[in-house]
N, C-alpha and C positions, 0 to 999 in steps of 0.2 A: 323832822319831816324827812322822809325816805320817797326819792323819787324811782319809780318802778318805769323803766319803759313798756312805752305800746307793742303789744304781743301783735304778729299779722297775723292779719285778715287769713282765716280759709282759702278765703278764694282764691286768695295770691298766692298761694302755696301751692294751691291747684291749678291755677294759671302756668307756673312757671315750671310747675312737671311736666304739665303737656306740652310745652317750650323746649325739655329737655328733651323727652321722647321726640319729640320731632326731628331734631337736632340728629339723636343716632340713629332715627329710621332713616333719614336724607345722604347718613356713612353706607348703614344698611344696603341702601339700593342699588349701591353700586355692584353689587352681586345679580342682580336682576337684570341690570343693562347690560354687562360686559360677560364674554363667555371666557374671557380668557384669564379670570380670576378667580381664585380660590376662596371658598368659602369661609373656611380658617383665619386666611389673609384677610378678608373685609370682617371678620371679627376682630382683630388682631387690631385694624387701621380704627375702629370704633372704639377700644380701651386707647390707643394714643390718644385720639382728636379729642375725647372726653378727658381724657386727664392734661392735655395741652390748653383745652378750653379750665378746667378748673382752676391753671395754673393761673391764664389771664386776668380770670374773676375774683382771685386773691389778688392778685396784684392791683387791679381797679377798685378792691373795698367791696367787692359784690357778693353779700354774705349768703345766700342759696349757691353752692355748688352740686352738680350734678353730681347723681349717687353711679357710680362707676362700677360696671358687675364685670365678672371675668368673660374671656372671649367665648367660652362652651354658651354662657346664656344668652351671648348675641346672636352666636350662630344656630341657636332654638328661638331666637325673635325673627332669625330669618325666615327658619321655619313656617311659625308663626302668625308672623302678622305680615309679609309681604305675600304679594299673588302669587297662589300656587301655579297660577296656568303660567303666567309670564317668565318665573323661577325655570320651571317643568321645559317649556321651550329651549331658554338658553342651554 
């Protein structure tokens, strides 16, 4: 007899990417609030804190790690998915 583990759930996979995206849009925004930072720079602090948080979640056994993209694709998420008006202002 061959024991097979339980494969997760969809949902939980899907739960916990949107957990992740949250996660670098909350790094993300600080390009929105502050004028006195570089765009670059809060890409740059998004690949740290993702891969500092990865480092944690191996360390606690937590086997979903966030998928970690280079800083050009954060700063196209800043683009992206934060308010252009609010961006546009600072």
């Amino acid at each position: 007899m061959v024991f097979v583990p339980p494969r997760p759930d969809p949902e939980d996979l899907d739960h916990s990417r949107a957990i992740d995206f949250l996660f670098i849009l909350r790094i993300l925004d600080k390009y929105a609030v502050s004028s006195q930072i570089a765009k670059s720079q809060v890409a740059q602090d998004a690949v740290d804190e993702a891969t500092r948080e990865n480092e944690r979640r191996k360390a606690a056994g937590f086997p979903i790690l966030i998928n970690v993209k280079s800083a050009r694709q954060y700063e196209r998420w800043i683009e992206k998915y934060l308010d252009p008006f609010t961006v546009a202002v600072q």
